[in-house]
N, C-alpha and C positions, 0 to 999 in steps of 0.2 A: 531748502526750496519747497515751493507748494508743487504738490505732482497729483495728476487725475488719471487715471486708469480707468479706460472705459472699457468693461469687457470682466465676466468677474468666472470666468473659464478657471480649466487650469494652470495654463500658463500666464494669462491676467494676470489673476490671483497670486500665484508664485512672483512675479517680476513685480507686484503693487509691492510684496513682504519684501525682496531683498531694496528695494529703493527706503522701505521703512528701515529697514537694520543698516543703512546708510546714513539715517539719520532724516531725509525728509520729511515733510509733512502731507503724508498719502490720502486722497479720499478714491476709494473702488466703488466703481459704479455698476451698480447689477440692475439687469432688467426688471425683475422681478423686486417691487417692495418686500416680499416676505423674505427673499434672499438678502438684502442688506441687511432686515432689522434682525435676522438670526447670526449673522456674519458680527453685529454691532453687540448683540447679546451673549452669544457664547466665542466670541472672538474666534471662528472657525466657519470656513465654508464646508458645508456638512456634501453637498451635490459632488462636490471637486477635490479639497483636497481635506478630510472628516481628522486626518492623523496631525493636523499641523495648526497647531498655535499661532493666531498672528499677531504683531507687535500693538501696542497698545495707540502708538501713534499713526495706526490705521484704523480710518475708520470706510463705511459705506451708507450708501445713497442711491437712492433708484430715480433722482431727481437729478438728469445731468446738468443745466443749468448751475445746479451748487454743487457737481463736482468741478465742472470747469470755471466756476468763478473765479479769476485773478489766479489762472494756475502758469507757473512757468514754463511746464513740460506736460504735455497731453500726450499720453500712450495710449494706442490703438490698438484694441487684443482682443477684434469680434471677427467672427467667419470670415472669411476674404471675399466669398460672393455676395454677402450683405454689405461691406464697407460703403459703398457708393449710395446705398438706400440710406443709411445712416449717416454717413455727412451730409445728405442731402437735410436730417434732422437735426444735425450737430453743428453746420458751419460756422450760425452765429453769432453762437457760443462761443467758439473757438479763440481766445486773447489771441491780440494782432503780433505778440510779441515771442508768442511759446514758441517752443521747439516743438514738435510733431514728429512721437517715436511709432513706429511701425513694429508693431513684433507678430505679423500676419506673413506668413509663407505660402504663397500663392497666385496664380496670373487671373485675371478675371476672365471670365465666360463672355463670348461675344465680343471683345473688341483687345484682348490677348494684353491688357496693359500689366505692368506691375503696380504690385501696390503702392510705392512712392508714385506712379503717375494715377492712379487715381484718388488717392490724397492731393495732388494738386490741381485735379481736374475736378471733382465733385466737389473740395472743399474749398476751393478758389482759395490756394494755400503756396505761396512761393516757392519752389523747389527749395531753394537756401535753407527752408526752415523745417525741411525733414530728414528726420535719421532714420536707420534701417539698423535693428538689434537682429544678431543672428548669429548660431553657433549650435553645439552638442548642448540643446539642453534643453534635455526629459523634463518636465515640470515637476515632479513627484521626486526628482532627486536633486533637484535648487531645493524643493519645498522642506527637503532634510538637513539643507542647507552643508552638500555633499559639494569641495571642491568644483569649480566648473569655470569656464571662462567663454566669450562671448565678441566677436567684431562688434564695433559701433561706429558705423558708415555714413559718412555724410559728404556731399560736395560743401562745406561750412564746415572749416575749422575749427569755428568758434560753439557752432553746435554739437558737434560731435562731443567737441572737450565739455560742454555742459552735461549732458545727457551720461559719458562717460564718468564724471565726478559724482553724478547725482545716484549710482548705480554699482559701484565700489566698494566693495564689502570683502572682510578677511576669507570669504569662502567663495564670492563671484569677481572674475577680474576681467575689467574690460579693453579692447586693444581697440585701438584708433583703427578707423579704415575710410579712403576714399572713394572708393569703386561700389557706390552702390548699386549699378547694374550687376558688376556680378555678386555681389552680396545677393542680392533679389534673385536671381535667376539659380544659381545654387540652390537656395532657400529650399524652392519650387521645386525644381526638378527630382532633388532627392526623397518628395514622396514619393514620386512614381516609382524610383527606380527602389523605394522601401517596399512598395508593392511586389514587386516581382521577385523581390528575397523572400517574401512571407509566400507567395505562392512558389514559391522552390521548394520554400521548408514545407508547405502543407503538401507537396505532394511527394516526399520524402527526400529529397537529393541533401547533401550534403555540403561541409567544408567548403571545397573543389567550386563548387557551384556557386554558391555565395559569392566566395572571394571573385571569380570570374563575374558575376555581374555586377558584383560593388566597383570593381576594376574600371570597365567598359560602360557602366554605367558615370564616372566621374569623365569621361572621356566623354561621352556623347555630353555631356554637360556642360563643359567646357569649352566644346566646339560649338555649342549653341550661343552661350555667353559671350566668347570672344567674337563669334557671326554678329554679335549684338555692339561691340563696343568693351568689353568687359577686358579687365588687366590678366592674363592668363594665372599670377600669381596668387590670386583672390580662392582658384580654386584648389590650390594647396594646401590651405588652412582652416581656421576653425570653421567660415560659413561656405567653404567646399567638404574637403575630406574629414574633416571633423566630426560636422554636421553628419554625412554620409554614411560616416562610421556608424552611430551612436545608431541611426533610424534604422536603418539595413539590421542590425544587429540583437539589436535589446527586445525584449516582447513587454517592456513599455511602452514602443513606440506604437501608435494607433494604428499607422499604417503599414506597418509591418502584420501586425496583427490581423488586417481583414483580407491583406494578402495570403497570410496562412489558408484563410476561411476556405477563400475562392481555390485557393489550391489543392484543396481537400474535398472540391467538387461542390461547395454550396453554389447557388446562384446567388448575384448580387444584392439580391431584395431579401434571402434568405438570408445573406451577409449580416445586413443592414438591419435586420429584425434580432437578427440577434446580437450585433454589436451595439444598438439603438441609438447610432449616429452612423453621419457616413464620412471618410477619412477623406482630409484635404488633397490628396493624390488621384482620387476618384473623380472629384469637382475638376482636376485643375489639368489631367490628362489631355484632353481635349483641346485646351487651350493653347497648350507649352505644344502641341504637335499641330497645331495651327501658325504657333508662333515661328516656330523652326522653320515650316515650309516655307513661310513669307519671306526668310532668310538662306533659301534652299540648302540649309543643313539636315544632315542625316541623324535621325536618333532612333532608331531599330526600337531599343528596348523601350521608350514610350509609347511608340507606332504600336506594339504587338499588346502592351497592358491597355489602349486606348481599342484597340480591339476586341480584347476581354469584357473591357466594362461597361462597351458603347455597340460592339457586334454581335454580344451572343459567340464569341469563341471560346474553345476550352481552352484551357491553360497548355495541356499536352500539345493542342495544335499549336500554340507559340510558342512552345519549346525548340519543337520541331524545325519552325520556320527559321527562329533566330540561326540554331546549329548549320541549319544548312544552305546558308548566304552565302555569297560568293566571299572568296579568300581574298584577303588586304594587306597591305602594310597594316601592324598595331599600329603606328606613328599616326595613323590616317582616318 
């Protein structure tokens, strides 16, 4: 199949290579002309991922029009609060017939959508005709082409099962899934709650601590999701606890990393200067505790990181707060 990858990141980039070692006929599309013609020349994105060879029948273009010429499948893998400016540049491009993969984890700023509704809102794009790719997976460790497996969610059978075939490699395995609300909403939430394990670790707590908010973290997540419509089953697996695991856990993960930061008493800008991006859980805080209250669901742990990064509190004051809330059922 012809496939377009717009977005030349590192998880782009990573999900353009394994669609090529599937056998597709990949074009990655980078903003930057100097980034494609060095990606076309030394078959390596030097910015993202400098250790990883990519296949020969990838190539890239900073000219989206001829990535997305006559493409089957258009994969989206640019910032989540940019999407909507960019299909706004992208729509009419867009073949009437592609599938439309989303591999962007995050709710937009200002109007709390997921990414499948504003793919079909900015890109005047049928729902049927979008997947949502989501699971435990570090970019840097598909890029080594390290075991891994991935939900591939679509209300379209027939989509999912393309986009799934098209993506199928001895080392990436994809499972069918229909619930793309909670696909999405998993996605998203588990930056935040990657946040406040990196600010655990940065301000030394341990084990104990982790485990308890990756716990209660899947739980508020969960109860936001199904508040939403979502199959509660969605969040047992790879793009809930899966997902959850990997982000909370690894110090590949971005967001865990700037969590550290703030936990260690940077301030956010100070973060930000020295990580020299800001992490999707930052952006998207805001919104997932917007989104909750419209569904009067309770989510503590993003309420208190949205306080961090949006109030000017320290981190020890939401330690504080979380510990001493009023006692519940766990169930609850």
């Amino acid at each position: 199949m012809s496939v377009a990858v717009l977005g030349s990141g590192s998880w782009g980039t990573a999900f353009a290579m394994v669609m090529a070692d599937a056998g597709q006929d990949v074009t990655l599309w980078a903003r930057r002309e100097e980034v494609a013609a060095t990606i076309n020349d030394t078959r390596r994105n030097a910015d993202y991922l400098p250790d990883t060879e990519l296949p020969d029948n990838l190539r890239a273009t900073s000219d989206v029009g001829e990535a997305l010429d006559s493409a089957e499948i258009v994969v989206l893998a640019v910032p989540s609060q940019s999407l909507r400016d960019n299909l706004g540049d992208w729509g009419g491009h867009i073949p009437q017939e592609s599938a439309v993969v989303s591999l962007m984890k995050g709710i937009e700023l200002g109007t709390s959508k997921r990414m499948s509704e504003v793919i079909t809102d900015a890109g005047d794009i049928d729902p049927a005709r979008v997947v949502v790719v989501s699971g435990p997976n570090l970019a840097k460790e598909i890029a080594a082409r390290q075991p891994a497996a991935s939900v591939v969610a679509s209300t379209s059978p027939r989509m999912r099962a393309r986009v799934a075939e098209a993506c199928a490699t001895p080392y990436f395995r994809p499972y069918l899934g229909g619930d793309v609300v909670g696909t999405e909403i998993a996605g998203a939430t588990k930056n935040v709650i990657a946040l406040a394990c990196g600010m655990a670790s940065g301000m030394g707590m341990g084990d104990n601590t982790l485990a308890s908010l990756i716990t209660r973290g899947l739980a508020e997540t969960a109860r936001l999701g199904t508040g939403l419509g979502a199959d509660p089953q969605t969040f047992l697996g790879l793009a809930g606890v899966g997902d959850l695991m990997a982000t909370c856990a690894s110090p590949l993960s971005r967001n865990r990393t700037f969590g550290y930061s703030l936990g260690q008493g940077k301030t956010l800008e100070e973060t930000i200067a020295a990580t020299k991006q800001v992490a999707e859980g930052v952006k998207s805080c805001k919104s997932i505790l917007e989104l909750a209250r419209s569904v009067d669901v309770d989510v503590p742990i993003v309420e208190n990181v949205e306080a961090v990064v949006y109030e000017g509190r320290s981190t020890r004051e939401v330690v504080t707060a979380l510990m001493s809330r009023a006692r519940k059922l766990e169930s609850n």
